[in-house]
DRENPA-3360 file (N, C-alpha, C; in nm, 2 decimals, always signed):
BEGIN
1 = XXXXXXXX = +17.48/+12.05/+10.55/+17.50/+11.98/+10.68/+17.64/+12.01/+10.72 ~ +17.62/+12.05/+10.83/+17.77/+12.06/+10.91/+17.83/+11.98/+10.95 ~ +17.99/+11.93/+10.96/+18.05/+11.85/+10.99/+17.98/+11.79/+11.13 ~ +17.96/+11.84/+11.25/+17.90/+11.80/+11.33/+17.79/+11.75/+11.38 ~ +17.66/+11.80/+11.26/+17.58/+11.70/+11.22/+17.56/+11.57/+11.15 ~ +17.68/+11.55/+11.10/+17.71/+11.45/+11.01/+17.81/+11.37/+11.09 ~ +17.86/+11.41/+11.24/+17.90/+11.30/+11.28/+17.77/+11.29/+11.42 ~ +17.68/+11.36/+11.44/+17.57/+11.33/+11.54/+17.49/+11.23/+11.46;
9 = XXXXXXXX = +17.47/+11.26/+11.33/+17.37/+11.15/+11.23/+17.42/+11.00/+11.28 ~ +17.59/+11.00/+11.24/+17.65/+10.84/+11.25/+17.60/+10.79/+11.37 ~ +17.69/+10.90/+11.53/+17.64/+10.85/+11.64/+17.54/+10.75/+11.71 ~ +17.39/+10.86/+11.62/+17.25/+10.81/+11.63/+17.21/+10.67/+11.63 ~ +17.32/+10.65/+11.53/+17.28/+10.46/+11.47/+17.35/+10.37/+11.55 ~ +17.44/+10.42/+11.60/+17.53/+10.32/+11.68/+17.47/+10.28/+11.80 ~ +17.50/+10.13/+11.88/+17.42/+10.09/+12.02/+17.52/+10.23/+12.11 ~ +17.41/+10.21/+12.23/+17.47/+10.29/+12.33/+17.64/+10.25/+12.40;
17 = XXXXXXXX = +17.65/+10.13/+12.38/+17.82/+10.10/+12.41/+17.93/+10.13/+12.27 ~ +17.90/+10.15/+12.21/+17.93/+10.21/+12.08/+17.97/+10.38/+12.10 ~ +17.87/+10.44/+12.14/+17.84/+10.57/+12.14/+17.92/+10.64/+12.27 ~ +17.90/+10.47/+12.38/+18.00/+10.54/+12.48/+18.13/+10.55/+12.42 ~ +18.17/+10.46/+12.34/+18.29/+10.50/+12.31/+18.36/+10.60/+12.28 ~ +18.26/+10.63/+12.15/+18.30/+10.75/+12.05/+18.28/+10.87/+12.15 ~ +18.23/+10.93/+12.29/+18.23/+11.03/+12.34/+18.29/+11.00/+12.48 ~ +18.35/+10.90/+12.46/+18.50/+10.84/+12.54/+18.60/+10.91/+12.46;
25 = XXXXXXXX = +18.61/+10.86/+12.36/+18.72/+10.90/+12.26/+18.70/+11.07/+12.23 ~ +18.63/+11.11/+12.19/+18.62/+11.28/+12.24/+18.68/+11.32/+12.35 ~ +18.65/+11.28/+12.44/+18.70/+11.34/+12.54/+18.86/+11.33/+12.61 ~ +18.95/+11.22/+12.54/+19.04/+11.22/+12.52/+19.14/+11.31/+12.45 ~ +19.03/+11.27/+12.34/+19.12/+11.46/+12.24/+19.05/+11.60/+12.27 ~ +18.97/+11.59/+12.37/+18.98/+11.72/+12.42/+19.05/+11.76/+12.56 ~ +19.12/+11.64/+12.63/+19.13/+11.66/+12.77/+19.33/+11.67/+12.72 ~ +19.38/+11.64/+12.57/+19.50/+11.63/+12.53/+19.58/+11.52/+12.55;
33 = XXXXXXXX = +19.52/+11.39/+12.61/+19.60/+11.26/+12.67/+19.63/+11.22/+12.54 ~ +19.60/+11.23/+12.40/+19.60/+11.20/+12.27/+19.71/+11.20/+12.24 ~ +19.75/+11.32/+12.28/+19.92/+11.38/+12.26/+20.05/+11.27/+12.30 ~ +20.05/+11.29/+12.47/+20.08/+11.20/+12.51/+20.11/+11.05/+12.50 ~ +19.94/+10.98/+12.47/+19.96/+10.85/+12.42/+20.06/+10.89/+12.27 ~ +19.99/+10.95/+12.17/+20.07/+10.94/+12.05/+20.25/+10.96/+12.10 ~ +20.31/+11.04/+12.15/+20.47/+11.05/+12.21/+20.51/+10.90/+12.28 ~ +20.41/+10.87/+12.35/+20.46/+10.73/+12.39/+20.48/+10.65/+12.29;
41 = XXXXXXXX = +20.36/+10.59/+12.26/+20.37/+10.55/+12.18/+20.46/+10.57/+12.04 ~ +20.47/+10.67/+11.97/+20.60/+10.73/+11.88/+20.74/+10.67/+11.94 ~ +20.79/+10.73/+12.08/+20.91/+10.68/+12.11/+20.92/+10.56/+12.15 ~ +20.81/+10.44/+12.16/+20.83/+10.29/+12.18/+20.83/+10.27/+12.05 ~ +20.81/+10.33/+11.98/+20.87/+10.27/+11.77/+20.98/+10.28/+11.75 ~ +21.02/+10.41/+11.80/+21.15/+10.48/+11.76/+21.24/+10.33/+11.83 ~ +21.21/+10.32/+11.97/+21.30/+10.24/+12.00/+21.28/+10.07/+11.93 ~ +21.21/+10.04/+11.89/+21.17/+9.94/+11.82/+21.25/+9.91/+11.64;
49 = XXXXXXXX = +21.23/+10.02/+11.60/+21.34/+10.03/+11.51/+21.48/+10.04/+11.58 ~ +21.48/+10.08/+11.62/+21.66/+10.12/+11.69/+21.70/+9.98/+11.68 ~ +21.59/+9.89/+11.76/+21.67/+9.70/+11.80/+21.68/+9.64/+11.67 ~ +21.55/+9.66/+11.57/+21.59/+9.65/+11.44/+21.68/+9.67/+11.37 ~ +21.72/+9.77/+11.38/+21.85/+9.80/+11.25/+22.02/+9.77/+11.30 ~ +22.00/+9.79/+11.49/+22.06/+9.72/+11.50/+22.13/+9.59/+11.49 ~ +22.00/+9.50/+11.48/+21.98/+9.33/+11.42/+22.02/+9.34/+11.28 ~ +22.00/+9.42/+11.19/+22.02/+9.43/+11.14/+22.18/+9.46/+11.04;
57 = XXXXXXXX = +22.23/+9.52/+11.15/+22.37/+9.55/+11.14/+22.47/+9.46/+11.18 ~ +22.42/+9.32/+11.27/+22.49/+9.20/+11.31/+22.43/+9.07/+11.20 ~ +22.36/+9.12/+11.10/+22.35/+9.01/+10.99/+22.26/+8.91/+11.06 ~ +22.14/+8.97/+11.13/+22.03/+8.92/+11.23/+21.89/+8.93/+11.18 ~ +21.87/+8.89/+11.02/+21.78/+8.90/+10.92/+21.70/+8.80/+10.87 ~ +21.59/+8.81/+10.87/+21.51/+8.72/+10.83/+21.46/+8.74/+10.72 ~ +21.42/+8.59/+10.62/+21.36/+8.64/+10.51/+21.25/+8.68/+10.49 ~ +21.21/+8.79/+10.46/+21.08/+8.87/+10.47/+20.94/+8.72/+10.37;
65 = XXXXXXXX = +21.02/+8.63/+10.29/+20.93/+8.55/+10.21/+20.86/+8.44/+10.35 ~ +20.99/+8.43/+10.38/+20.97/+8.32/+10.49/+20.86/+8.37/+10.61 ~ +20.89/+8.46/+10.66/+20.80/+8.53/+10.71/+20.66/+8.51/+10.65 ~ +20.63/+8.53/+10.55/+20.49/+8.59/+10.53/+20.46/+8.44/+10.47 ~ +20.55/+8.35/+10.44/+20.45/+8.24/+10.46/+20.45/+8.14/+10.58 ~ +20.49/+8.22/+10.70/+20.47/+8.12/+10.82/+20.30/+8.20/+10.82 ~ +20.31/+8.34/+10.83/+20.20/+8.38/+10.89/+20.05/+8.34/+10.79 ~ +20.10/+8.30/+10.62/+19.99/+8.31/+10.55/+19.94/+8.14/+10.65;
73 = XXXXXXXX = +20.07/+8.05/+10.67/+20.03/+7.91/+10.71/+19.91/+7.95/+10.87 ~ +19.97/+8.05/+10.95/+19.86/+8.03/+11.07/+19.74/+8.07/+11.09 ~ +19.74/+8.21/+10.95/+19.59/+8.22/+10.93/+19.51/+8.12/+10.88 ~ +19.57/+8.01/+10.79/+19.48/+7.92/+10.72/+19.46/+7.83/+10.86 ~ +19.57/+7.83/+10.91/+19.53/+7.71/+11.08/+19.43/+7.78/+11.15 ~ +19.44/+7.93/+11.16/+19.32/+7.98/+11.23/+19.17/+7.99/+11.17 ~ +19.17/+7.95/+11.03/+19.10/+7.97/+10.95/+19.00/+7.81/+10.93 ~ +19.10/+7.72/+10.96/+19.03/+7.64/+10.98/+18.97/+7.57/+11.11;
81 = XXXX = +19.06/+7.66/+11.25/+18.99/+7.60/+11.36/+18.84/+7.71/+11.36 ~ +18.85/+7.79/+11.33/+18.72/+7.86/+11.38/+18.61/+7.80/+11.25 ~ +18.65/+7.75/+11.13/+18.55/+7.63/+11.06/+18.55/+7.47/+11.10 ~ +18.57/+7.48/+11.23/+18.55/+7.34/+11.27/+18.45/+7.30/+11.34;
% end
């Protein structure tokens, strides 16, 4: 089986708003806007770290623990409004 049978097999299964996607997304990386988005995207990191390390360089740090348990606390809050 050829690669492109084996991605027309997956296709098959998917609903048709599914399928539009995936031959949405084809035609993206064939029309080259992929590029593009990716470069955008890429230099909005680049600058993203830049403000980072800058912050970083004025002693503008957070504790990475502290951090991950505000966010472990809002998943369990999210976790319990959608079990309510």
């Amino acid at each position: 089986m050829t690669i492109e049978q084996a991605i027309l097999e997956k296709v098959r299964v998917l609903s048709p708003e599914k399928q539009q996607e995936v031959l949405a997304f084809i035609d993206l990386l064939q029309a080259d806007e992929w590029e593009k988005l990716y470069k955008g995207r890429f230099k909005e990191l680049q600058q993203e770290i830049h403000i980072g390390i800058e912050a970083a360089d004025r002693g503008e740090l957070v504790d990475a623990e502290a951090v991950f348990q505000r966010l472990r606390e809002k998943l369990q809050q999210k976790r319990a409004q959608a079990g309510q």
